[in-house]
Backbone as JSON Lines, residues from 0, in Angstrom:
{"i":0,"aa":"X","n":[102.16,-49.8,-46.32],"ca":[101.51,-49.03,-47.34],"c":[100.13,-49.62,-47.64]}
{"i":1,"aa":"X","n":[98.89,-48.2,-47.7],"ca":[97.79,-49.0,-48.29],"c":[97.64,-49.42,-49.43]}
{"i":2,"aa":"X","n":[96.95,-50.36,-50.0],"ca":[96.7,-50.49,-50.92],"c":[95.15,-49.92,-51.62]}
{"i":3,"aa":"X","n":[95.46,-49.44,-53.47],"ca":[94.26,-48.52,-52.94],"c":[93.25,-49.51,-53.71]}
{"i":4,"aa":"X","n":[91.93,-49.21,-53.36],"ca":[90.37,-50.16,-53.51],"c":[90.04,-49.89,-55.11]}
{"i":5,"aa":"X","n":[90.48,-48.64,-55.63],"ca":[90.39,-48.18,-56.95],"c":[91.43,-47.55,-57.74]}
{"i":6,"aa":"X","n":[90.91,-47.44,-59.26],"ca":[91.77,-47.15,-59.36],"c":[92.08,-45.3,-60.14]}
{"i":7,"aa":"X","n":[90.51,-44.92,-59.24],"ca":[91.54,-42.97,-59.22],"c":[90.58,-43.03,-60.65]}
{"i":8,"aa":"X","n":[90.54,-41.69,-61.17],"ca":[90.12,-40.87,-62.04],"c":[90.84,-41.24,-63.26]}
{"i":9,"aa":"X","n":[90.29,-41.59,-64.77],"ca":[90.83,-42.31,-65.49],"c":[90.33,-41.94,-66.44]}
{"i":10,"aa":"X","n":[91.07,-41.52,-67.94],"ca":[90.3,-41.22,-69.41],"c":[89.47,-42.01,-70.01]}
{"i":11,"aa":"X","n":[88.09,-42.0,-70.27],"ca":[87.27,-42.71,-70.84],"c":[87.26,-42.7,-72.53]}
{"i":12,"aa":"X","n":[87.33,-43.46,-73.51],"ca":[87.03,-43.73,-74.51],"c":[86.01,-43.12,-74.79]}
{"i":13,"aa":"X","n":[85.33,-42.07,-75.75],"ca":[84.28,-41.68,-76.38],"c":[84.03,-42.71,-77.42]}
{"i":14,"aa":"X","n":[82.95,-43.39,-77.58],"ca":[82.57,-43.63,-78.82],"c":[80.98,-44.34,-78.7]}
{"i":15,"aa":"X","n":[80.67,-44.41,-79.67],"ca":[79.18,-44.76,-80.06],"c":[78.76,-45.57,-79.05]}
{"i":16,"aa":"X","n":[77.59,-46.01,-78.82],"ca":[76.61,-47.3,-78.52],"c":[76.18,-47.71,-79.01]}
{"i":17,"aa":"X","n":[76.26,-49.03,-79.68],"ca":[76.2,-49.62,-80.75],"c":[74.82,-50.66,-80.08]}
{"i":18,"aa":"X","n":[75.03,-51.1,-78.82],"ca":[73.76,-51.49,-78.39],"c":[72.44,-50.78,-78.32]}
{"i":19,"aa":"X","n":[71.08,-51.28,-78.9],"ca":[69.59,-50.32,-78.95],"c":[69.59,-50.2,-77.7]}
{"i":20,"aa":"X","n":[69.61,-51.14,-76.56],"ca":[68.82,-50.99,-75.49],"c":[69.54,-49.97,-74.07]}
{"i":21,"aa":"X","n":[71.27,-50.19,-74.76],"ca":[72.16,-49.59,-73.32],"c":[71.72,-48.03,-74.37]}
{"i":22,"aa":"X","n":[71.42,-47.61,-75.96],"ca":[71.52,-46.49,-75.84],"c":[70.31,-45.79,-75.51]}
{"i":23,"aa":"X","n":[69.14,-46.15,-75.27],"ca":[68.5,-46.22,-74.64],"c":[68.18,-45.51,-72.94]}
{"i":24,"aa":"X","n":[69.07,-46.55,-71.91],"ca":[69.28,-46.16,-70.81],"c":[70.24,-45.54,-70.71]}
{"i":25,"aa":"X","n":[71.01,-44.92,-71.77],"ca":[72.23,-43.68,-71.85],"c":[71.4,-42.85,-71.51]}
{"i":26,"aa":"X","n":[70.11,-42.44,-72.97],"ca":[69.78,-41.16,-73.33],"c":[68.51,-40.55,-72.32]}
{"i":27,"aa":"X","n":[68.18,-41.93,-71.43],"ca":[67.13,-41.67,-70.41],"c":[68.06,-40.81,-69.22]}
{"i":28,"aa":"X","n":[68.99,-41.88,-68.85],"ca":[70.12,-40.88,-68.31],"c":[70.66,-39.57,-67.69]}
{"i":29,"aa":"X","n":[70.75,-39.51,-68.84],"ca":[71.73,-38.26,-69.49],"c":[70.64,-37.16,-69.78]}
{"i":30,"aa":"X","n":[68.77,-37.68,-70.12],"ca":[67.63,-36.61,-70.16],"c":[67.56,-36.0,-68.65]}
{"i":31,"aa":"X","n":[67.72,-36.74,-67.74],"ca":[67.09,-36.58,-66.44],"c":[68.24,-35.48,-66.17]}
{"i":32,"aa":"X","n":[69.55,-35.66,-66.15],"ca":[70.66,-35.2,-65.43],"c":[70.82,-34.05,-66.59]}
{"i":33,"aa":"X","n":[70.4,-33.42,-67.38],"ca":[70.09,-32.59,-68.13],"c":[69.01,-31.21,-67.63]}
{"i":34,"aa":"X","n":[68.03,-31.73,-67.71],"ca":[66.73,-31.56,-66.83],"c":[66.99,-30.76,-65.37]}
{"i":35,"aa":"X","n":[67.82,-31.79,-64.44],"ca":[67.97,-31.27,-63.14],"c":[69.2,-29.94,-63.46]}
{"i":36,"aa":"X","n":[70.0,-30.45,-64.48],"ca":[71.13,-28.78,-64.16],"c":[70.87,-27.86,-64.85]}
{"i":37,"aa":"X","n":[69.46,-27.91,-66.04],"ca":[69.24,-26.7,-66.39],"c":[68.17,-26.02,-65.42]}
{"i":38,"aa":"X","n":[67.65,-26.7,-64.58],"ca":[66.54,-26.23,-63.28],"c":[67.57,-25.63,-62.21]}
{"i":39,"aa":"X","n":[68.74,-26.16,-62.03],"ca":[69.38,-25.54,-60.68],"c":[70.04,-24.38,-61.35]}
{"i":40,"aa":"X","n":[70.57,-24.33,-62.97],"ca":[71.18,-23.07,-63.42],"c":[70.24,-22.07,-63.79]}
{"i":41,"aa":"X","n":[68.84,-21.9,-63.92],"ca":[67.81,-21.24,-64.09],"c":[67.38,-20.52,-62.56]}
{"i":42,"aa":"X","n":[66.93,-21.69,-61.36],"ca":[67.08,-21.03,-60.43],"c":[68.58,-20.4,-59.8]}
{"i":43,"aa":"X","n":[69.5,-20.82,-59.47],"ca":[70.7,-19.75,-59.17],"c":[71.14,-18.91,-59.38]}
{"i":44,"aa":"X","n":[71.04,-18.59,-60.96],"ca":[71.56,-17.47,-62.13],"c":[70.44,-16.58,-61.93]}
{"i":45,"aa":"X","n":[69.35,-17.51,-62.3],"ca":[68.22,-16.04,-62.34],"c":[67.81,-16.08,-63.92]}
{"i":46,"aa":"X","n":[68.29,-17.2,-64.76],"ca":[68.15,-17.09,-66.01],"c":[66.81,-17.62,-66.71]}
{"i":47,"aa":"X","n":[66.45,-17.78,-67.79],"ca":[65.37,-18.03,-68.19],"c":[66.41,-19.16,-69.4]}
{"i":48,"aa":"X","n":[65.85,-20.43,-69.51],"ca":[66.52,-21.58,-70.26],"c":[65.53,-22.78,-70.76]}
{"i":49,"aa":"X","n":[65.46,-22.52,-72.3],"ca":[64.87,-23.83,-72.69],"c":[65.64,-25.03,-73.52]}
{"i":50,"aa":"X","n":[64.83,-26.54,-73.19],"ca":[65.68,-27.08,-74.01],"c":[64.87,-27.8,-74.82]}
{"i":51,"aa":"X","n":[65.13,-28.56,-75.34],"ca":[64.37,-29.25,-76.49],"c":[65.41,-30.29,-77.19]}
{"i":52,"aa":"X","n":[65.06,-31.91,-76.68],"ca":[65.48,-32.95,-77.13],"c":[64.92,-33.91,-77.7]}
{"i":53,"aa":"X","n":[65.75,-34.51,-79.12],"ca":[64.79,-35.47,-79.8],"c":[65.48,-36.54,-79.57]}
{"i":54,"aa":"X","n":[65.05,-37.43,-78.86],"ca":[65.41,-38.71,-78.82],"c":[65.17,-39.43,-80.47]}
{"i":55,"aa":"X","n":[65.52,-40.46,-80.37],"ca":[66.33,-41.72,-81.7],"c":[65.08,-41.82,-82.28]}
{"i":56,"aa":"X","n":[63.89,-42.14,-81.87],"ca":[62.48,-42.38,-82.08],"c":[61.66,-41.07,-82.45]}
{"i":57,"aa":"X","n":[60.31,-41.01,-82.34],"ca":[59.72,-40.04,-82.65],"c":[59.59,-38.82,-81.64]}
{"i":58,"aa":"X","n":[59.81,-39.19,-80.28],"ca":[59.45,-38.17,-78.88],"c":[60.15,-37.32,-78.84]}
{"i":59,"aa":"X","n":[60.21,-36.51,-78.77],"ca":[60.3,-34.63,-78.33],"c":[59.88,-34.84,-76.84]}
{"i":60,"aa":"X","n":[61.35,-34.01,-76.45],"ca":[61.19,-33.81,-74.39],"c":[61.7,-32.54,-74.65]}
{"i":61,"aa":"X","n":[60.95,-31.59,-73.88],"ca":[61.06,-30.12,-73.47],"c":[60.9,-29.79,-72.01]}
{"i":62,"aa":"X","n":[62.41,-29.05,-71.77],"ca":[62.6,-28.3,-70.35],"c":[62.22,-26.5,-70.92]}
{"i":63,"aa":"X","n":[61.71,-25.74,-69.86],"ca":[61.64,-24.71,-69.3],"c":[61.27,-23.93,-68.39]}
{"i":64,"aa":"X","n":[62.37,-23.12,-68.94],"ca":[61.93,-22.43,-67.38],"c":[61.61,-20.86,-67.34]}
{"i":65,"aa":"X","n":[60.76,-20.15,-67.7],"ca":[59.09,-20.16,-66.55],"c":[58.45,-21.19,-67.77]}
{"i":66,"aa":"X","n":[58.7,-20.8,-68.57],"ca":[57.67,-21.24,-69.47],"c":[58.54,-21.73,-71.09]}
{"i":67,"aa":"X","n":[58.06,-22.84,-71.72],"ca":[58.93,-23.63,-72.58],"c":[57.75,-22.9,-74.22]}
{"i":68,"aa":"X","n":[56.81,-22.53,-74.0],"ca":[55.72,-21.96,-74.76],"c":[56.36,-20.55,-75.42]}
{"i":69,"aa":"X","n":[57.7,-19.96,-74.25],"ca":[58.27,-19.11,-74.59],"c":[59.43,-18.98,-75.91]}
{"i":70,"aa":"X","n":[59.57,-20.15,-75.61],"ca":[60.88,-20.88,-77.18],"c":[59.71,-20.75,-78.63]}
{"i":71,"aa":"X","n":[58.89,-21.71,-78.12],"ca":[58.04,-22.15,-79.28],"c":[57.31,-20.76,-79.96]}
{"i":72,"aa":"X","n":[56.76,-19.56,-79.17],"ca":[56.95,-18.35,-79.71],"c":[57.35,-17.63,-81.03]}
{"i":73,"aa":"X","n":[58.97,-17.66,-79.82],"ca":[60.18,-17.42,-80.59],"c":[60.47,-17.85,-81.71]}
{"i":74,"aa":"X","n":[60.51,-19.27,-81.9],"ca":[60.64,-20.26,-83.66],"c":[59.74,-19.62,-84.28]}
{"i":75,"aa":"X","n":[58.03,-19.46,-83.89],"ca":[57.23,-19.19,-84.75],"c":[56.99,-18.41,-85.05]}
{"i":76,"aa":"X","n":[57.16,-17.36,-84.65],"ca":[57.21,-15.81,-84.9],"c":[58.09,-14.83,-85.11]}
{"i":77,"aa":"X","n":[59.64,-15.22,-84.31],"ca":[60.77,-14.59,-84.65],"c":[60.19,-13.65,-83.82]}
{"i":78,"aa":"X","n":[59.99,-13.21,-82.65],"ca":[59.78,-12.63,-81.92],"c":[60.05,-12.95,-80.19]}
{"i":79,"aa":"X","n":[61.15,-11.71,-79.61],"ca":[61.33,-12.5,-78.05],"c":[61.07,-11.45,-77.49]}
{"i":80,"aa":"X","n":[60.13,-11.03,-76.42],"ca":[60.1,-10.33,-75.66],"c":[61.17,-9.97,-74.72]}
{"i":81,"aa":"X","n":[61.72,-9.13,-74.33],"ca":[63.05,-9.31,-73.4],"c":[62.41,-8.39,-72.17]}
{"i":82,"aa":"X","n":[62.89,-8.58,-71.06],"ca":[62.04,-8.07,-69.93],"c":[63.37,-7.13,-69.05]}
{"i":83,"aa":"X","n":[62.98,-5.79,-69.27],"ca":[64.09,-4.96,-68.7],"c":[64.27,-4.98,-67.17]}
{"i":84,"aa":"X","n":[65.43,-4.79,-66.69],"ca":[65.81,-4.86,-65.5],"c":[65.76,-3.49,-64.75]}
């Protein structure tokens, strides 16, 4: 019998990061891999998707897709153009 090298798919604990610096390289992370699946679900679907994240600090990161100018619009005007098919 083999023996196995790991040990297999396993429930992770949710809870905080109590460390500044690992939460940090969480939220850098977790921006990037954010980023890339709202770009592959925008191109595949065909959809139009913005996002808008505030990190712990003062920075604002914005994804969109055609255009992220299209959200900011929207907040400020209450107005969305919708584009018929």
């Amino acid at each position: 019998m083999l023996s196995r090298k790991s040990k297999g798919l396993q429930k992770i604990q949710m809870s905080r990061v109590e460390k500044v610096s690992d939460l940090l390289v969480t939220f850098s992370k977790r921006r990037c891999g954010l980023s890339t699946t709202a770009s592959k679900l925008s191109i595949w679907c065909g959809v139009e998707i913005d996002i808008i994240l505030f990190s712990g600090g003062i920075k604002v990161f914005s994804f969109g897709h055609p255009l992220v100018e299209n959200l900011f619009n929207f907040i400020l005007f209450q107005q969305l153009e919708f584009k018929s098919f």
